[in-house]
Biotite code that builds the C-alpha atoms (Angstrom):
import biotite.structure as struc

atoms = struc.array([
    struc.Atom([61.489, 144.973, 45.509], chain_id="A", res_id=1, res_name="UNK", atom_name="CA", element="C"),
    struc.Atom([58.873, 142.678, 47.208], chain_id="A", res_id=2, res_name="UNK", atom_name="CA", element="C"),
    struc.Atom([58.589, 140.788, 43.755], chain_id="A", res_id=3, res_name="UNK", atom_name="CA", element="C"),
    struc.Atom([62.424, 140.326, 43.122], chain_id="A", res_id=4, res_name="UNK", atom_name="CA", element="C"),
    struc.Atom([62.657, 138.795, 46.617], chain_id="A", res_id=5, res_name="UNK", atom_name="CA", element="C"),
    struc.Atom([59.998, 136.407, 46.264], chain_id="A", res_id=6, res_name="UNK", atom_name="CA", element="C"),
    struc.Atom([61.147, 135.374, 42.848], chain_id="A", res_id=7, res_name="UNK", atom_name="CA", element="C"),
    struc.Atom([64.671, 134.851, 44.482], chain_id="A", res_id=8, res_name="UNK", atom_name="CA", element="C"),
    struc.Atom([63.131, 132.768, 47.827], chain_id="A", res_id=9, res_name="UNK", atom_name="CA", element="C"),
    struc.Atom([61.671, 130.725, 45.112], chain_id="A", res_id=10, res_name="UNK", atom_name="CA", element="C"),
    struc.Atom([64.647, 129.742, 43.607], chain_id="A", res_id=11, res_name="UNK", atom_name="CA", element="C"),
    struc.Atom([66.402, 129.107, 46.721], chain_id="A", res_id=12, res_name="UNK", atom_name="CA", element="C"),
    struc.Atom([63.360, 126.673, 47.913], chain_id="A", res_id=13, res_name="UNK", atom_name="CA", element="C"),
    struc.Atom([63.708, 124.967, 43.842], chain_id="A", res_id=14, res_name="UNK", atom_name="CA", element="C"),
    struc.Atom([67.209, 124.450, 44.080], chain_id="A", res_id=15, res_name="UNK", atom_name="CA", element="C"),
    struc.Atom([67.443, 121.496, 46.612], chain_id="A", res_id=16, res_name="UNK", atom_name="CA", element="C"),
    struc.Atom([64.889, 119.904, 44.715], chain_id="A", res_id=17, res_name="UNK", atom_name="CA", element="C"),
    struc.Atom([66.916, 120.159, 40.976], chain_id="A", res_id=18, res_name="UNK", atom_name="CA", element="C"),
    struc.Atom([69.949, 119.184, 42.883], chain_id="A", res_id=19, res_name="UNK", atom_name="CA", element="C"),
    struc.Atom([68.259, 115.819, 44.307], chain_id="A", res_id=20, res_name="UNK", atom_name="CA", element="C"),
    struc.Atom([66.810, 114.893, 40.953], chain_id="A", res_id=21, res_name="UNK", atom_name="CA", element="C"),
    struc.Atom([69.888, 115.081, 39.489], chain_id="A", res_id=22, res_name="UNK", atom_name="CA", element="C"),
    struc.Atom([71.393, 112.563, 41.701], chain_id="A", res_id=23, res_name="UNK", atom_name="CA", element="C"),
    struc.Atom([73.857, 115.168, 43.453], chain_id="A", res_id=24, res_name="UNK", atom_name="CA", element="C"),
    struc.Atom([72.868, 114.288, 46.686], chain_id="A", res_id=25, res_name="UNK", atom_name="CA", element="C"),
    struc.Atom([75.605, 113.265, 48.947], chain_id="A", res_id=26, res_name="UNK", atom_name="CA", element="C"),
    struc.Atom([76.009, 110.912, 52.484], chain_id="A", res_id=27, res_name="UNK", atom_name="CA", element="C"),
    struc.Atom([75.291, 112.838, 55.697], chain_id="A", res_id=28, res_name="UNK", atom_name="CA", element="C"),
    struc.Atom([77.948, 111.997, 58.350], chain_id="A", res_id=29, res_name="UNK", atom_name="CA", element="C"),
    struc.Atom([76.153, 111.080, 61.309], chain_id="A", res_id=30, res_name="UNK", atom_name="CA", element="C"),
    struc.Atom([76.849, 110.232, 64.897], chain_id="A", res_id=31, res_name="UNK", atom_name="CA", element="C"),
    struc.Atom([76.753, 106.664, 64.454], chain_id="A", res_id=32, res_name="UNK", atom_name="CA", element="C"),
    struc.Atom([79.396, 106.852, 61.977], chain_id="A", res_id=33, res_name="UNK", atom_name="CA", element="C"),
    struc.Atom([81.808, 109.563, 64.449], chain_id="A", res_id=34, res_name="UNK", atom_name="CA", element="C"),
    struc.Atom([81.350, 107.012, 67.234], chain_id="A", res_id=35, res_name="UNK", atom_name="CA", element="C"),
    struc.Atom([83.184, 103.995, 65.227], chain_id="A", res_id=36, res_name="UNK", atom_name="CA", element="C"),
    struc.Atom([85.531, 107.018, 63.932], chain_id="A", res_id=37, res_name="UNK", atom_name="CA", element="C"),
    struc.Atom([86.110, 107.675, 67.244], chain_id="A", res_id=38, res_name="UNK", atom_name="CA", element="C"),
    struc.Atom([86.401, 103.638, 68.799], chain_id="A", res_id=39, res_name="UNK", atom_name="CA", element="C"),
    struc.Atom([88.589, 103.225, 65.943], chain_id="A", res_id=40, res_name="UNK", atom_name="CA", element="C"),
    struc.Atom([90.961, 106.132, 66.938], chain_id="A", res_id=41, res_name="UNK", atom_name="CA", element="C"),
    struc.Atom([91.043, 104.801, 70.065], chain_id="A", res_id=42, res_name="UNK", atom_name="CA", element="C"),
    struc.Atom([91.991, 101.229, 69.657], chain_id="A", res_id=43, res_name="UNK", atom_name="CA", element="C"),
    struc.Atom([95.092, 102.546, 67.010], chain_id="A", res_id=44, res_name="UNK", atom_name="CA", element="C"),
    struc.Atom([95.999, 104.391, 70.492], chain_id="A", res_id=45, res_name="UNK", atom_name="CA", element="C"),
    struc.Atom([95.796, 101.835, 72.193], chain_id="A", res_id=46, res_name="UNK", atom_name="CA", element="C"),
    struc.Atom([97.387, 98.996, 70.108], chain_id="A", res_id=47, res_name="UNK", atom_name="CA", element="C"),
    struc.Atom([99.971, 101.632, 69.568], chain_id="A", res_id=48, res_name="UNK", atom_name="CA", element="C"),
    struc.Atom([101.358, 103.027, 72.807], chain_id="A", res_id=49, res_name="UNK", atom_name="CA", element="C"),
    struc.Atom([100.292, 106.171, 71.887], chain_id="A", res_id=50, res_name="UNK", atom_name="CA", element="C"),
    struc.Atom([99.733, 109.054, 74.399], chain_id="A", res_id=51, res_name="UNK", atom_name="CA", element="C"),
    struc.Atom([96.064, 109.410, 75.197], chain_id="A", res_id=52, res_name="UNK", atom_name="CA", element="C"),
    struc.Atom([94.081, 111.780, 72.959], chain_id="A", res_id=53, res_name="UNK", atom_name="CA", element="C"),
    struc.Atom([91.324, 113.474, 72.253], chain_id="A", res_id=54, res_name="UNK", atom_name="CA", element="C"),
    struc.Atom([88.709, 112.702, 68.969], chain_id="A", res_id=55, res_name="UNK", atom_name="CA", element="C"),
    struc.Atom([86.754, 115.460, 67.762], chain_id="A", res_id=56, res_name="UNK", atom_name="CA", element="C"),
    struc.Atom([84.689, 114.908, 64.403], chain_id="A", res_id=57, res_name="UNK", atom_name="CA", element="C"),
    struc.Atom([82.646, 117.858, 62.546], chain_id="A", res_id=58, res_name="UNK", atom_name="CA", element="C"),
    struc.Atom([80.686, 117.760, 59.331], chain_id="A", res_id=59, res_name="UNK", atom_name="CA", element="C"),
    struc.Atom([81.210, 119.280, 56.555], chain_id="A", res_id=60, res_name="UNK", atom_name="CA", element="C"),
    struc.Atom([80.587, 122.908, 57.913], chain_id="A", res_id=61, res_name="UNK", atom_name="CA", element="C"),
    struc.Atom([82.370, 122.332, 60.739], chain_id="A", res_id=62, res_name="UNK", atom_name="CA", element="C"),
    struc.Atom([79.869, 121.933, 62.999], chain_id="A", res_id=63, res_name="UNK", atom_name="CA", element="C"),
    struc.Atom([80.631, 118.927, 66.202], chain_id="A", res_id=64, res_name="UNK", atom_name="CA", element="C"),
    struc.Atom([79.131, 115.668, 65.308], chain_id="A", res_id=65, res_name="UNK", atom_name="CA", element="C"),
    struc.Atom([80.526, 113.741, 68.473], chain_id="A", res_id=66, res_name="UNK", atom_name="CA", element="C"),
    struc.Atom([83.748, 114.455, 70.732], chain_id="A", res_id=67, res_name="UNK", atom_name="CA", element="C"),
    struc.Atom([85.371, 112.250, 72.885], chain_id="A", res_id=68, res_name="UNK", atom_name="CA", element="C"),
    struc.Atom([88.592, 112.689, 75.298], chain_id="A", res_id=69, res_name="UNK", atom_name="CA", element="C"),
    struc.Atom([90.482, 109.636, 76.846], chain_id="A", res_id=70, res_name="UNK", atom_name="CA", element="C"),
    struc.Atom([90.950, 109.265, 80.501], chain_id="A", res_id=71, res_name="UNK", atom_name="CA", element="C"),
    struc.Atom([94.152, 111.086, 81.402], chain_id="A", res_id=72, res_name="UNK", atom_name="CA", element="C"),
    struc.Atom([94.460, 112.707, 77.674], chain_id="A", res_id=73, res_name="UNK", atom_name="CA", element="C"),
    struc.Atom([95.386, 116.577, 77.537], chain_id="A", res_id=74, res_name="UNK", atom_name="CA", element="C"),
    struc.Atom([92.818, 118.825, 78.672], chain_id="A", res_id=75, res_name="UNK", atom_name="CA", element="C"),
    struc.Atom([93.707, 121.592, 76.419], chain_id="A", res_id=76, res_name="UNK", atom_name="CA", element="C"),
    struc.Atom([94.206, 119.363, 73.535], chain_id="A", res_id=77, res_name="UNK", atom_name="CA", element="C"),
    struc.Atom([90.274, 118.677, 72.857], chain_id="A", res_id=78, res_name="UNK", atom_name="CA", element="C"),
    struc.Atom([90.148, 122.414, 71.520], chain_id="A", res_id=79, res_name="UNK", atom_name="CA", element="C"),
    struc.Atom([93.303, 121.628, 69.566], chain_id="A", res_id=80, res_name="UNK", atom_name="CA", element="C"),
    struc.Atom([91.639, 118.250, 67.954], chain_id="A", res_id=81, res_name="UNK", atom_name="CA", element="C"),
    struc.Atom([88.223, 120.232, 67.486], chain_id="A", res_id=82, res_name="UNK", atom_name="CA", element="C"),
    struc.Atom([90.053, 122.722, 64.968], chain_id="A", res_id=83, res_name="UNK", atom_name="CA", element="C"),
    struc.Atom([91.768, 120.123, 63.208], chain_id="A", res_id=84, res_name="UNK", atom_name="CA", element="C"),
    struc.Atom([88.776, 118.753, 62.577], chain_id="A", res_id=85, res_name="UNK", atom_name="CA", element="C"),
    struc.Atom([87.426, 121.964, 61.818], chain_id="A", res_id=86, res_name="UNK", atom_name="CA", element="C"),
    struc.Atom([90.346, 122.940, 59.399], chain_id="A", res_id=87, res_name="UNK", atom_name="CA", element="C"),
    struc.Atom([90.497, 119.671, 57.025], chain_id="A", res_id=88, res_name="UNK", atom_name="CA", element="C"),
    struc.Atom([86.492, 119.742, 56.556], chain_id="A", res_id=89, res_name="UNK", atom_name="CA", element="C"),
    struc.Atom([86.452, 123.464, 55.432], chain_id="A", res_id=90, res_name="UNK", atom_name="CA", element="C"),
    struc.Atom([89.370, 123.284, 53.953], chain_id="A", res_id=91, res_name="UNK", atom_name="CA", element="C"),
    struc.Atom([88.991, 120.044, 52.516], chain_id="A", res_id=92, res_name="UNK", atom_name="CA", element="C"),
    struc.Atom([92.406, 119.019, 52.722], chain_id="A", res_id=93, res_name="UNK", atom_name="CA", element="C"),
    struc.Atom([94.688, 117.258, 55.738], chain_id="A", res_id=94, res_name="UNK", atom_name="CA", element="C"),
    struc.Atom([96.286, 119.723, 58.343], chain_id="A", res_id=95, res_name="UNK", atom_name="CA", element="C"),
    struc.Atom([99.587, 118.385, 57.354], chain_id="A", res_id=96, res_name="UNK", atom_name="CA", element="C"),
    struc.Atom([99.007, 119.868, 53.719], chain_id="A", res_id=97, res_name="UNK", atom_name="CA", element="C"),
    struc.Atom([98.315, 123.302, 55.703], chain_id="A", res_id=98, res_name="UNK", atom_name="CA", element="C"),
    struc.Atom([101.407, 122.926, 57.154], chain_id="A", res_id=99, res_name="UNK", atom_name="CA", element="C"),
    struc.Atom([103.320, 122.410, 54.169], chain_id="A", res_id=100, res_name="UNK", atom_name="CA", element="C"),
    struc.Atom([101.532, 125.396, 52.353], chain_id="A", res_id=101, res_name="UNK", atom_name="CA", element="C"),
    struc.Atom([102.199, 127.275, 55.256], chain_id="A", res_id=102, res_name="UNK", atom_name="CA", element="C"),
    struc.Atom([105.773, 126.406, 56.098], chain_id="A", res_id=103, res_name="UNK", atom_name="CA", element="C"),
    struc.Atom([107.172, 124.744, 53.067], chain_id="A", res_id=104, res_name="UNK", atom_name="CA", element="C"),
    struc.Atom([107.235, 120.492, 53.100], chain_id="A", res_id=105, res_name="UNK", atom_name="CA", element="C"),
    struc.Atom([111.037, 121.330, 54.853], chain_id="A", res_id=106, res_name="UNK", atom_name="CA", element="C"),
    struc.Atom([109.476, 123.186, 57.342], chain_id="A", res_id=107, res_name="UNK", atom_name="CA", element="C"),
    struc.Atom([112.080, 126.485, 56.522], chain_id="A", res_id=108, res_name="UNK", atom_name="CA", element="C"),
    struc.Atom([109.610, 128.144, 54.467], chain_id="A", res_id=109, res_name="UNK", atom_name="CA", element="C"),
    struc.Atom([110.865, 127.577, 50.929], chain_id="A", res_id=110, res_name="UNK", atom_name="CA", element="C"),
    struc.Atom([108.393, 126.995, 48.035], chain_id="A", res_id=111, res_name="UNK", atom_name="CA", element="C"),
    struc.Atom([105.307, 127.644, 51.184], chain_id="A", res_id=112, res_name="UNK", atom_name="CA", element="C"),
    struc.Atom([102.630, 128.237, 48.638], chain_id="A", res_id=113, res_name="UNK", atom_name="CA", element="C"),
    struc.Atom([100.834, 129.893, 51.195], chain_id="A", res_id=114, res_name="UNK", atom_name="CA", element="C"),
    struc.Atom([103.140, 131.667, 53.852], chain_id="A", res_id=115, res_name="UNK", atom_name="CA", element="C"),
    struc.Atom([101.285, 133.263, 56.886], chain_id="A", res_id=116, res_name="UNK", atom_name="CA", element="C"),
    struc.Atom([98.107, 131.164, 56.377], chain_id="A", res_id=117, res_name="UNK", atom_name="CA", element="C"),
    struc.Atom([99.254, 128.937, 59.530], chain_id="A", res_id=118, res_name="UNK", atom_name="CA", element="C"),
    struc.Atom([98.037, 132.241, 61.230], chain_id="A", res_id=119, res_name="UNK", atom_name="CA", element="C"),
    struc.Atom([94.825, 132.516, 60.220], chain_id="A", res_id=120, res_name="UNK", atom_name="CA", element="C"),
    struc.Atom([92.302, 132.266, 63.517], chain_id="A", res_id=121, res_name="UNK", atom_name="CA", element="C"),
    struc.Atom([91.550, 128.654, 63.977], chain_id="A", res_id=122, res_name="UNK", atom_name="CA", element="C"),
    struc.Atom([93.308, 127.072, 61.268], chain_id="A", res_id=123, res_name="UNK", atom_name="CA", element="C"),
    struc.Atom([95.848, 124.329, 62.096], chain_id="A", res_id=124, res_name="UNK", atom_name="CA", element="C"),
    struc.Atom([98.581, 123.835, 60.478], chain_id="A", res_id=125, res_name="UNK", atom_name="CA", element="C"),
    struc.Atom([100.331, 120.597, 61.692], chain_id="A", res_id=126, res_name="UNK", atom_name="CA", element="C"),
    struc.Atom([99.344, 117.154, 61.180], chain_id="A", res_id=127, res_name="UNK", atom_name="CA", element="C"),
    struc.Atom([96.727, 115.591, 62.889], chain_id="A", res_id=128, res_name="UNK", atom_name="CA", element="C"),
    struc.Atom([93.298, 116.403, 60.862], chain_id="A", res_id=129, res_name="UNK", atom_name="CA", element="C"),
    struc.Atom([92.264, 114.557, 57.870], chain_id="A", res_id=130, res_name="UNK", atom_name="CA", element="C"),
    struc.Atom([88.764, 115.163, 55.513], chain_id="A", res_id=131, res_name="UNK", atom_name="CA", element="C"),
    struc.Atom([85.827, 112.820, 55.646], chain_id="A", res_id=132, res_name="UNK", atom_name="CA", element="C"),
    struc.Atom([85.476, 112.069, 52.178], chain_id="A", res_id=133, res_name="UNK", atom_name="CA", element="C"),
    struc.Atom([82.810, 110.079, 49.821], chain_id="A", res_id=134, res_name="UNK", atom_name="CA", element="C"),
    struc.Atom([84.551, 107.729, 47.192], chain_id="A", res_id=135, res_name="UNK", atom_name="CA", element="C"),
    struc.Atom([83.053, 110.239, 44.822], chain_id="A", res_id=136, res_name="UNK", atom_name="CA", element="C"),
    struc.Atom([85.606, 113.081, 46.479], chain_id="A", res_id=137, res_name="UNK", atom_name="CA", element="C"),
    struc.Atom([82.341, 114.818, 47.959], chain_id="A", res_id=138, res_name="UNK", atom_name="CA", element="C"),
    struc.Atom([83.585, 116.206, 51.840], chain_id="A", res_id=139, res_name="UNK", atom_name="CA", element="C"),
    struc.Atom([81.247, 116.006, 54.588], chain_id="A", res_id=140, res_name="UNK", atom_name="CA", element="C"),
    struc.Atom([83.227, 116.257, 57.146], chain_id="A", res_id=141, res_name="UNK", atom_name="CA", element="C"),
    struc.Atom([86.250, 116.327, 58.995], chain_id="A", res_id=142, res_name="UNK", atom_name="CA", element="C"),
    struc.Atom([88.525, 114.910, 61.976], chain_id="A", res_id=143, res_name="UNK", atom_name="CA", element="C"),
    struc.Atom([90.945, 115.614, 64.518], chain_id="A", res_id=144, res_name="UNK", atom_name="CA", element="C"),
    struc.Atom([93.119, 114.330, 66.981], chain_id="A", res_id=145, res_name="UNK", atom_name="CA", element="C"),
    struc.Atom([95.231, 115.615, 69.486], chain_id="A", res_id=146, res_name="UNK", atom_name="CA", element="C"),
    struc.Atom([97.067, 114.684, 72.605], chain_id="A", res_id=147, res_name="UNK", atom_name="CA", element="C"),
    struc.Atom([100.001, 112.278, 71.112], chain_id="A", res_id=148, res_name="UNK", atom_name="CA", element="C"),
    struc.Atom([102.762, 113.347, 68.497], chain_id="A", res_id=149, res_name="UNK", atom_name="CA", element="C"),
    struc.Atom([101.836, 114.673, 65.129], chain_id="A", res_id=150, res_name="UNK", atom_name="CA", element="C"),
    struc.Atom([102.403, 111.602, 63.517], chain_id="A", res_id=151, res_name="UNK", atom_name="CA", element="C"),
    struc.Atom([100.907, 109.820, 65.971], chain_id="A", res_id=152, res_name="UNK", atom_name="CA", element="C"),
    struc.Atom([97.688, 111.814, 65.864], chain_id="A", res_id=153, res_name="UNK", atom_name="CA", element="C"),
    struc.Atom([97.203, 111.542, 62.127], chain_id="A", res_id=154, res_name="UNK", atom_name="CA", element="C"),
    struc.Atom([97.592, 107.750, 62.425], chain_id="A", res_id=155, res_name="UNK", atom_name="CA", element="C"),
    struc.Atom([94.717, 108.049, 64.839], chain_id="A", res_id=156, res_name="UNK", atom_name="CA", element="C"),
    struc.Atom([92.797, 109.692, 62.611], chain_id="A", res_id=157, res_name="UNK", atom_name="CA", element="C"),
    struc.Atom([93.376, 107.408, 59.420], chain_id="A", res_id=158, res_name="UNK", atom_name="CA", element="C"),
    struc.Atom([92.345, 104.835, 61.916], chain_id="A", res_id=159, res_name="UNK", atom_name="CA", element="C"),
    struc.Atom([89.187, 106.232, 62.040], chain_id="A", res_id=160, res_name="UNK", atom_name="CA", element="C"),
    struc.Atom([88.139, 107.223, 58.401], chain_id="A", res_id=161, res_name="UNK", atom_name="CA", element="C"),
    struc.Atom([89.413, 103.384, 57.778], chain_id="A", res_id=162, res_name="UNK", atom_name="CA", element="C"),
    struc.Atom([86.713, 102.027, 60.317], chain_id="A", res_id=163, res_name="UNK", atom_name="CA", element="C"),
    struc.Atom([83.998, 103.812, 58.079], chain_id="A", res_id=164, res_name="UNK", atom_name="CA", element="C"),
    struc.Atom([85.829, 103.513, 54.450], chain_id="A", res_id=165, res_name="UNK", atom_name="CA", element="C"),
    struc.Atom([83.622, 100.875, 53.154], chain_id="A", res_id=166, res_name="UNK", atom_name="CA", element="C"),
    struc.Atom([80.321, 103.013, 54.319], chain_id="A", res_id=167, res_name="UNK", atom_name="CA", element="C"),
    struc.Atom([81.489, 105.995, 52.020], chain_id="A", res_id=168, res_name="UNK", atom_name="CA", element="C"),
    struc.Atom([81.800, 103.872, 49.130], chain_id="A", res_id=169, res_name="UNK", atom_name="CA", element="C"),
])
């Protein structure tokens, strides 16, 4: 028993190492980058008339990176924005898509690829969230807004993976 768990902690400490020498390493998103995600949100607000929201960004597990809530935005919305954040980094997909798997793109549940799903603990199903992603397709991360209209949120959010595009290249 002792020998088959060794053998199997040695593995686990080999395989970051064969993964980095085969070039499969991929960008961490750090808080430098979720603060212009965030600015960037902000300003599309702004320059839009928007109501105020809230900016949460996770990485790729889901895990807060930086959070930020505008003067006057919905209180309760920043928990709202944190699991759309959550939902398109572990999902890897946008929370509109969950919505259409969920309800059906009409919204009356025909052809919902994935009916019930919208009621899954913590998973948000209704735009607003939108994946971090590499140019390579590699997620590492995710984010959310809330406070404004659906459409309005995701607009936020593209706002803010457009302010650090050119870095994931």
């Amino acid at each position: 028993m002792t020998k088959r768990l060794l053998g199997a902690t040695a593995l686990l400490m080999c395989l970051p190492t064969l993964g980095a020498a085969e070039g499969v390493a991929k960008p961490v998103l750090g808080y430098e980058w979720a603060l212009r995600m965030i600015a960037a949100c902000f300003a599309e607000q702004a320059a839009a008339g928007h109501a105020k929201v809230n900016v949460v960004v996770v990485d790729d597990g889901g895990r807060l990176v930086a959070a930020a809530r505008q003067d006057g935005a919905c209180k309760a919305c920043t928990e709202i924005a944190e699991n759309k954040a959550i939902t398109s980094a572990l999902y890897a997909a946008a929370t509109r898509t969950m919505a259409d798997l969920s309800f059906g793109v009409k919204r009356d549940g025909v052809n919902a690829g994935l009916p019930g799903a919208a009621f899954v603990p913590g998973l948000v199903a209704f735009a607003g969230g939108l994946p971090i992603k590499t140019a390579t397709g590699d997620v590492i991360g995710g984010i959310g807004v809330s406070g404004a209209s659906e459409n309005q949120d995701e607009s936020c959010a593209q706002a803010g993976l457009d302010a650090v595009s050119k870095s994931l290249d």
